[in-house]
One Martini backbone bead per residue (centre of mass of N, CA, C, O) as a GRO file, in nm:
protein
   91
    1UNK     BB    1   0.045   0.064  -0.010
    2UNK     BB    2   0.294   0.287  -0.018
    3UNK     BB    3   0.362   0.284  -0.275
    4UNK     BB    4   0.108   0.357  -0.410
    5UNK     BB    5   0.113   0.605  -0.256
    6UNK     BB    6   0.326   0.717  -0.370
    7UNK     BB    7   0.279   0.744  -0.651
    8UNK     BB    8  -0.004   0.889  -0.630
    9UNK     BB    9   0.165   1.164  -0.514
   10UNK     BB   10   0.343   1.225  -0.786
   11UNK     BB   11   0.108   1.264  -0.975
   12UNK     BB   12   0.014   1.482  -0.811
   13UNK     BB   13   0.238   1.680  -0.825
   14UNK     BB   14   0.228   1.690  -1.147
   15UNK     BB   15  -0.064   1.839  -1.141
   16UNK     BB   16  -0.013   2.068  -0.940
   17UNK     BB   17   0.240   2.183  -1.136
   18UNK     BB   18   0.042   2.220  -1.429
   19UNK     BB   19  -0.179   2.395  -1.307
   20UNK     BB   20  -0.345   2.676  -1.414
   21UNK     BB   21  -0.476   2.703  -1.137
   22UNK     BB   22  -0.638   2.905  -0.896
   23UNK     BB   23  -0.567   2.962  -0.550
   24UNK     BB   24  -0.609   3.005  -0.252
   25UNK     BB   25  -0.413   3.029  -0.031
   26UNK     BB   26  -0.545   2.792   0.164
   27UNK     BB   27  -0.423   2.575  -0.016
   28UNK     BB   28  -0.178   2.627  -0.078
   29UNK     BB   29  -0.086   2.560   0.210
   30UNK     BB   30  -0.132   2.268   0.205
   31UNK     BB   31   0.011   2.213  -0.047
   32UNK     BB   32   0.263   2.253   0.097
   33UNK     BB   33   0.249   2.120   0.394
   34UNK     BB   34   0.245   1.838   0.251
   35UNK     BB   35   0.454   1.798   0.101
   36UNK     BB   36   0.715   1.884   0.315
   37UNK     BB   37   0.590   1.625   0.481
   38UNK     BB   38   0.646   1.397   0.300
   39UNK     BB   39   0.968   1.543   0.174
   40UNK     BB   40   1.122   1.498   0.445
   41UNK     BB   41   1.457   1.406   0.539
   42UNK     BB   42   1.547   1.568   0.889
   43UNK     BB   43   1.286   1.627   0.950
   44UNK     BB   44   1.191   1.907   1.072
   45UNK     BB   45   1.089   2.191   0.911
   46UNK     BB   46   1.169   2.528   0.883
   47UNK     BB   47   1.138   2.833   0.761
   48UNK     BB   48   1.339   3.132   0.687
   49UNK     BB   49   1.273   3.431   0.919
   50UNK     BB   50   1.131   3.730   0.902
   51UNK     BB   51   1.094   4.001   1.036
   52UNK     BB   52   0.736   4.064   0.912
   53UNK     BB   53   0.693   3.792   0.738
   54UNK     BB   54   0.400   3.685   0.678
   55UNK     BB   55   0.442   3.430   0.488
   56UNK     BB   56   0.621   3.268   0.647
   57UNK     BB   57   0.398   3.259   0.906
   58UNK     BB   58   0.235   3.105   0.781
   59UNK     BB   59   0.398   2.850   0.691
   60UNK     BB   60   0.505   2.770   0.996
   61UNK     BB   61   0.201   2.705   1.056
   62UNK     BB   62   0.147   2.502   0.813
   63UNK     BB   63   0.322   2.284   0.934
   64UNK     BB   64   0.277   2.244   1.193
   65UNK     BB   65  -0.036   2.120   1.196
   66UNK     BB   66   0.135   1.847   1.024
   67UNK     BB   67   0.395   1.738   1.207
   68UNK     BB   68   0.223   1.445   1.295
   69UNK     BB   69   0.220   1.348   1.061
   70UNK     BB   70   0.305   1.145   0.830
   71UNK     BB   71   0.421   1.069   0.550
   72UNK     BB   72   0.173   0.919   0.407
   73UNK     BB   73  -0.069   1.089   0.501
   74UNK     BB   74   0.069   1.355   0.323
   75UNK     BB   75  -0.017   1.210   0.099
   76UNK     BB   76  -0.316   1.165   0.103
   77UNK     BB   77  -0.365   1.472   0.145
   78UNK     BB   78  -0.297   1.536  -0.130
   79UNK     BB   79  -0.453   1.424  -0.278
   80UNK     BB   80  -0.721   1.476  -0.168
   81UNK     BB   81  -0.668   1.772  -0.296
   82UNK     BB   82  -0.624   1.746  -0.575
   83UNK     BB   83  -0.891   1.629  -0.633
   84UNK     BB   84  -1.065   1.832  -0.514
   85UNK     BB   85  -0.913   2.097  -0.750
   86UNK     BB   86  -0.839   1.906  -1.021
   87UNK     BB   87  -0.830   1.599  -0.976
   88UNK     BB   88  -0.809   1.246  -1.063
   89UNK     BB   89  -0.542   1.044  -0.958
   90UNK     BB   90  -0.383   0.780  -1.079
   91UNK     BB   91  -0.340   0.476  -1.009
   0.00000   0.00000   0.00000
């Protein structure tokens, strides 16, 4: 199970990355969140933050959120996603 969703992971990414499609900020993040979730090598992530900068404090916010998820979960939770704004993502 883990490979085949490992695959349909990478499907869903490249149709993410491929997409016309405009989205609220709030979207943006959470595929955001699930990609670095899913695709951390080192442990948890935290993006470079300087005082100020909002778009940082909201990425670290949505970090944080997904912490706890597995790097499976944070795939199934990107297709999840995928699917539900752009399309079904191939077996």
């Amino acid at each position: 199970m883990p490979e085949k969703t490992r695959e349909r992971f990478l499907k869903a990414y490249e149709m993410a990355s491929n997409t016309d499609k405009k989205f609220p900020p709030d979207v943006l993040l959470h595929f955001y969140s699930y990609y670095k979730r899913a695709t951390e090598q080192n442990g948890f992530y935290i993006p470079p933050t300087n005082s100020g900068d909002l778009r940082s404090a909201f990425k670290v916010n949505a970090l944080v959120q997904v912490k706890n998820l597995s790097k499976q979960e944070a795939e199934e939770r990107y297709i999840e996603l995928v699917e539900e704004h752009i399309g079904k993502v191939p077996e």
